[in-house]
N, C-alpha and C positions, 0 to 999 in steps of 0.2 A: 504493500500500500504506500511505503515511504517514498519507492521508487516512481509509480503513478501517480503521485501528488505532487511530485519533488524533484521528481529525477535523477538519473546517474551520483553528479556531482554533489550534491546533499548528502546523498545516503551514507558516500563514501567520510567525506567531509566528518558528519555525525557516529560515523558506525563506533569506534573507539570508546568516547564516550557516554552513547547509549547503553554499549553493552555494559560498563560500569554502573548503569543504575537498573538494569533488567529485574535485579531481587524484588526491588522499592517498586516498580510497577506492577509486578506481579501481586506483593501482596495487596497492595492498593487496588487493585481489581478486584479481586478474593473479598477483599474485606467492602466493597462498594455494594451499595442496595438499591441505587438506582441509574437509571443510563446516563445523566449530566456526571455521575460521582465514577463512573468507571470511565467515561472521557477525561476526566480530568488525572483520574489515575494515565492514562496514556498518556496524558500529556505532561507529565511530567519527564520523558523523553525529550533532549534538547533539541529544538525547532520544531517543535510540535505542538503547534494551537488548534485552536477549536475546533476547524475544519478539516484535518489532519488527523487529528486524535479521534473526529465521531469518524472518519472513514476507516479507521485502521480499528475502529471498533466492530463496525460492520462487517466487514473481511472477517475478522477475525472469529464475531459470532454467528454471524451467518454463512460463512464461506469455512471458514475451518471446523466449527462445529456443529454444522447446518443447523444455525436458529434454534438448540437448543444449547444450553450454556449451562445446564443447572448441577452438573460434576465440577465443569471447572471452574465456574463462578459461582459457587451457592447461596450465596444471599442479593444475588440480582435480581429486581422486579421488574423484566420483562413489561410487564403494564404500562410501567414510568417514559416508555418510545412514545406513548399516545400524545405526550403534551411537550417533549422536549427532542429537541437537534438543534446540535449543529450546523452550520450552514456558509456556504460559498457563496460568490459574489452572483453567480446565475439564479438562483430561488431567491435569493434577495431582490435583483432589478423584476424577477416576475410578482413579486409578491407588492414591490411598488408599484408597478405598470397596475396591476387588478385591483390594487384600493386607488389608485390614483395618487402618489404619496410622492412626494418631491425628497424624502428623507422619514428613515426611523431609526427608532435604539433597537439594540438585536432583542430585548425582550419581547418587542410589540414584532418583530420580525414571524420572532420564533411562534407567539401566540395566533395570528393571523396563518400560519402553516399547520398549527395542530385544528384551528376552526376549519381548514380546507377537508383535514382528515377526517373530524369527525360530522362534517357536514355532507359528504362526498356523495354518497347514497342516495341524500334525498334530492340532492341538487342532478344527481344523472335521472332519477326516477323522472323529477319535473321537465327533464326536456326529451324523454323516452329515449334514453342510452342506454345499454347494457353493454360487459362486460365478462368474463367468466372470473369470478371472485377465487382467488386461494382458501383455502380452506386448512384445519385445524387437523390433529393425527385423529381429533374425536369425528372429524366427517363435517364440523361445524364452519360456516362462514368465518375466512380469517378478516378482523374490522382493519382498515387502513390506519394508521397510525404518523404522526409527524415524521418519524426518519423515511417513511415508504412516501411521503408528499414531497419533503425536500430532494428524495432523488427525483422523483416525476420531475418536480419544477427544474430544477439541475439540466436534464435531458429537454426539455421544452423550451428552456432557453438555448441550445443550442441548435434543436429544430428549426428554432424561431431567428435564430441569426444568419443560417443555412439559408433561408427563404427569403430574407432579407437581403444578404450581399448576393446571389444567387441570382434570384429574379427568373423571371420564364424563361428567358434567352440561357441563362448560367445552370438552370438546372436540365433546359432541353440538351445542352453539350454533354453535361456531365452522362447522363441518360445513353444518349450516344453513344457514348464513347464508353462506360462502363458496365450497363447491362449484360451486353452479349457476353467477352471474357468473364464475367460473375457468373452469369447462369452456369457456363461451360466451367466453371470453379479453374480457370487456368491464374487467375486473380483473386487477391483476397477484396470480400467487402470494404469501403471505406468507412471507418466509426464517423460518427453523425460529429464529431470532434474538429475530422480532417474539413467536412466539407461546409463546417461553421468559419474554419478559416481561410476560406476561398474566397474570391469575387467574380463576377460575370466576366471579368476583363483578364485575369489568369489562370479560369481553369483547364483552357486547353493546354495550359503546358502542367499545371499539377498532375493533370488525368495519364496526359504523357509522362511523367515522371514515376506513376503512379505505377503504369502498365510494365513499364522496366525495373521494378521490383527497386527503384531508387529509395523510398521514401520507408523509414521505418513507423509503424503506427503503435510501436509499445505504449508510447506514453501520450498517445491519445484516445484512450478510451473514457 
């Protein structure tokens, strides 16, 4: 996560002295009971703020221990996702763009992304949208929660900038020119990363860059 947030250079940078405090984070995690108190046990890793710490939280509980955490972190409430994350500079500009907000404190950020979550259902019901909802080991509907909105808004900002520096001409090229080698998998996908940082005016030569296996996309997902 250090390296997809960070990059190469960081990681290396920090690696020494992380691994010096590795004990101190661990028990700090262990001993945390909700997801702000186990972010900040992460972060206590040097370069490691907010936005760093809830991703490498993520990964770590959801991707290493698929979403359930309750051997290696036993006093985590799981629950405490529903009103709090962390958050990057993309669910922030979307969460201004939708109230209309020229600036906020990350509290009302953060507040305004858990009312997303927990309003989510009734707000698709009212405009007849449907989805197929994740569900529980019990069979039960899993409820959307503030860290599952922050990535949405995360991802939709980069949609949403994709469409923007893009435009019909910038996306009809990309189209073109990536489709076919995609379907035929001679190409890998482009993450929705690469083509937020395009413009209508250089993506013929990204796509070509793209097609000659020039362009590494590790650290843009």
């Amino acid at each position: 996560t250090a390296f997809q947030n960070q990059g190469m250079r960081l990681v290396d940078f920090y690696y020494e002295t992380r691994l010096k405090v590795t004990p101190d984070v661990v028990a700090a995690m262990r001993a945390a009971t909700s997801w702000k108190a186990a972010v900040d046990a992460v972060r206590l890793y040097d370069g490691a703020g907010p936005y760093v710490g809830g991703q490498a939280l993520c990964t770590f509980v959801f991707g290493v221990l698929g979403g359930d955490p309750s051997e290696v972190l036993p006093k985590l409430d799981m629950s405490t996702t529903a009103a709090y994350c962390p958050f990057g500079p993309g669910p922030k500009s979307m969460i201004l763009a939708l109230w209309n907000k020229e600036s906020l404190h990350d509290a009302g950020v953060v507040s305004r992304i858990a009312w997303l979550a927990e309003h989510a259902e009734v707000e698709f019901e009212k405009r007849g949208l449907s989805f197929p909802y994740q569900v529980n080991k019990d069979g039960g509907r899993r409820r959307l929660t503030a860290v599952d909105l922050e990535h949405s808004l995360c991802y939709f900002s980069r949609y949403l900038a994709a469409h923007d520096k893009l435009g019909e001409e910038g996306a009809g090229i990309a189209y073109d020119m990536l489709a076919g080698p995609i379907a035929a998998r001679t190409c890998p996908r482009p993450p929705i990363k690469w083509f937020a940082s395009t413009h209508a005016s250089t993506i013929t030569a990204r796509c070509e860059e793209w097609l000659r296996g020039g362009v590494s996309d590790t650290n843009m997902h």
